[in-house]
N, C-alpha and C positions, 0 to 999 in steps of 0.2 A: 709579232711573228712576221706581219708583209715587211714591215723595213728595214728586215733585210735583204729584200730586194730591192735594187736599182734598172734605171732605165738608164743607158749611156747613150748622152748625143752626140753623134759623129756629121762632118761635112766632109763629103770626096768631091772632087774634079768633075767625074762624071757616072754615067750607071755604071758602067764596066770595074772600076775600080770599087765601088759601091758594093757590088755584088759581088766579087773576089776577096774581098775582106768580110762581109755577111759569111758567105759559106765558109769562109776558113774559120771563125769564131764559132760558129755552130758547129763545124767536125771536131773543131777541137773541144768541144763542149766550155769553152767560154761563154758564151752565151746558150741561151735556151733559144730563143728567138730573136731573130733581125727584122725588122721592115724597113723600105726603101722606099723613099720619098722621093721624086726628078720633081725638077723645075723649079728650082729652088731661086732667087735669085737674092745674093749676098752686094753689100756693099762695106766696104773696110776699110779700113787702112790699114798699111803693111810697109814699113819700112819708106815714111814720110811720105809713097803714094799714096793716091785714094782711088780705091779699086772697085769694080763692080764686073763678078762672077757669074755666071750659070752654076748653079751647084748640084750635091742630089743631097739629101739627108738620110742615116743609118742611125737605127734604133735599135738598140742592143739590151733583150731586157734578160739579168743574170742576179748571181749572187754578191755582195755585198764583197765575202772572200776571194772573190776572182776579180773585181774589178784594177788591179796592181798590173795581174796577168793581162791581160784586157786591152787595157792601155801601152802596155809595152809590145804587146804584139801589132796594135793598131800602128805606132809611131811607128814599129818595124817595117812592114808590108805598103805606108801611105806615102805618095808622092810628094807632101807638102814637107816645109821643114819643121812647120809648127803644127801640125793637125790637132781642129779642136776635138774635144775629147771632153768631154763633161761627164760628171755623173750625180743621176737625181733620184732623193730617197723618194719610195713610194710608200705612202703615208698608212698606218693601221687604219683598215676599214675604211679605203677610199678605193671603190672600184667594184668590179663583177668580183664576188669571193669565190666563184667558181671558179674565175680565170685564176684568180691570183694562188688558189691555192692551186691548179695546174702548175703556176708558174714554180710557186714555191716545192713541187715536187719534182719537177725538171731542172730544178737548183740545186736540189738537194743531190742527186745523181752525179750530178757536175764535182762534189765536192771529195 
């Protein structure tokens, strides 16, 4: 039942882009819930640089069925050309079942 839930991990630029992609995923009921992480700091490489960012991180917890949606809207709305965009099953009977089945009922809405 929980996994079909996912959590998607996202990196922005900064809080402001952070947060404008949070709220648009929850009005649009892509996600159920976001949280936002600052102070991230990333190191990469990116096109033969090696790069070291301030980041924030976005946590996007949804349905398994919208994660397609999700991700296409994320690409669309995100400053990067490659924005990461992960998405991670959450395992049966790993977690507060209270929450999860909050979550799972706020997923199910979205569908």
């Amino acid at each position: 039942m929980y996994n079909n839930l996912r959590l998607i991990y996202i990196t922005t630029s900064n809080i402001d882009q952070a947060k404008s992609i949070g709220k648009d995923l929850v009005e649009n009921r892509l996600a159920a819930c976001v949280n936002i992480i600052e102070g991230m700091h990333s190191i990469y490489r990116w096109k033969d640089e090696l790069l070291e960012e301030s980041e924030c991180v976005v946590i996007a917890k949804t349905h398994y069925s919208k994660v397609k949606k999700l991700t296409k809207r994320v690409k669309k709305l995100h400053t990067y050309d490659c924005p990461c965009v992960i998405s991670l099953t959450i395992t049966e009977d790993e977690g507060n079942e209270d929450y999860l089945n909050w979550l799972l009922d706020e997923s199910k809405d979205m569908n």
